[in-house]
N, C-alpha and C positions, 0 to 999 in steps of 0.2 A: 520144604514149603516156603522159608523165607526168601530161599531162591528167587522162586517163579512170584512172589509177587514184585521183587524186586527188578526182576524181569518185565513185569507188566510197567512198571512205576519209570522204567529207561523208556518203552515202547512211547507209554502217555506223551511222555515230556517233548519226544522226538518229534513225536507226530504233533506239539500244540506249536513247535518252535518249527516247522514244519511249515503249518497251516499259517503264522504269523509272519513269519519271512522268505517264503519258499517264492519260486520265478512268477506267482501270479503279484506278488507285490512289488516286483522289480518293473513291470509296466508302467507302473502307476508312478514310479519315482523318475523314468526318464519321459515322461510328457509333462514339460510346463503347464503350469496353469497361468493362463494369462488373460487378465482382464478384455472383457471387450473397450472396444471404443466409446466412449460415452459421447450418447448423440445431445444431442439440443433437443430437447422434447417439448417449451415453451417459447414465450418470448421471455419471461421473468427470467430463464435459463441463458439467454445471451447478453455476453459481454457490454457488448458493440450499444445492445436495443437499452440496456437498462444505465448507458452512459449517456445515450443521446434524449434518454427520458429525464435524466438529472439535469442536462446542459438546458433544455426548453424549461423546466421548472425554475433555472439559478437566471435564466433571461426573463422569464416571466415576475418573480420578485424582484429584478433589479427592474424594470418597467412599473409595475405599482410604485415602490421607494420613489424612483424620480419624477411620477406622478403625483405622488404624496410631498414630495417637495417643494414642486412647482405651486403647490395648492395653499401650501403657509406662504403667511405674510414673513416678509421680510425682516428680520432683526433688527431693533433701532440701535443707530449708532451711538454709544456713548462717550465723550472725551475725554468724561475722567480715568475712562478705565484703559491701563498702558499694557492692556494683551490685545486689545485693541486695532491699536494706534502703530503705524511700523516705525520699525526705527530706523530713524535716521541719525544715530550717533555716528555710523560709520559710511562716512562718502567712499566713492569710490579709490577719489585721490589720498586719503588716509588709511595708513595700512593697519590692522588687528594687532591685539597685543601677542608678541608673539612671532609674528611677521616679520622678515626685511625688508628694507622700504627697498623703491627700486632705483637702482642707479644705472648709470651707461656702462659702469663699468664689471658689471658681473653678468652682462648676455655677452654671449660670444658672436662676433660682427663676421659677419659672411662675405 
């Protein structure tokens, strides 16, 4: 008796190892699954539409701004204040601390 159920209990296993990986599952593992193409199904969805939607908004605020600037008055000028005022401690003919002043004789003559 323990034979035969021992018997049955090989048959079960065969047949579930069987049904689990036998040639109908083998189909299934040599076809890729691959993604369709993903289409554009809006305008919100292209690239292209939602950069030239940002470029007309980034012209459109820079158009109010220089509007808005044009519309203040002017800053008065103050002389006591030296952010000011440019500086002229350094002429051109005077060279930066720092600097070689220039001679004839360090360019090379052609």
């Amino acid at each position: 008796m323990g034979r035969i159920i021992l018997l049955l209990l090989i048959i079960a296993a065969v047949v579930l190892v069987w049904k689990a990986f036998g040639p109908s599952s083998w189909n299934q593992k040599k076809t890729p699954t691959v993604a369709p193409p993903r289409e554009i199904k809006g305008p919100d969805d292209d690239e292209d539409f939602l950069w030239q939607l940002e470029k007309e908004a980034f012209k459109q605020r820079r158009q109010r701004e220089r509007a808005a600037e044009e519309k203040r008055p002017p800053k008065p000028k103050n002389q006591n204040n030296a952010a000011d005022s440019p500086d002229t401690s350094n002429s051109p003919d005077t060279p930066s601390p720092g600097e070689k002043p220039e001679s004839g004789e360090d360019k090379p003559q052609a």
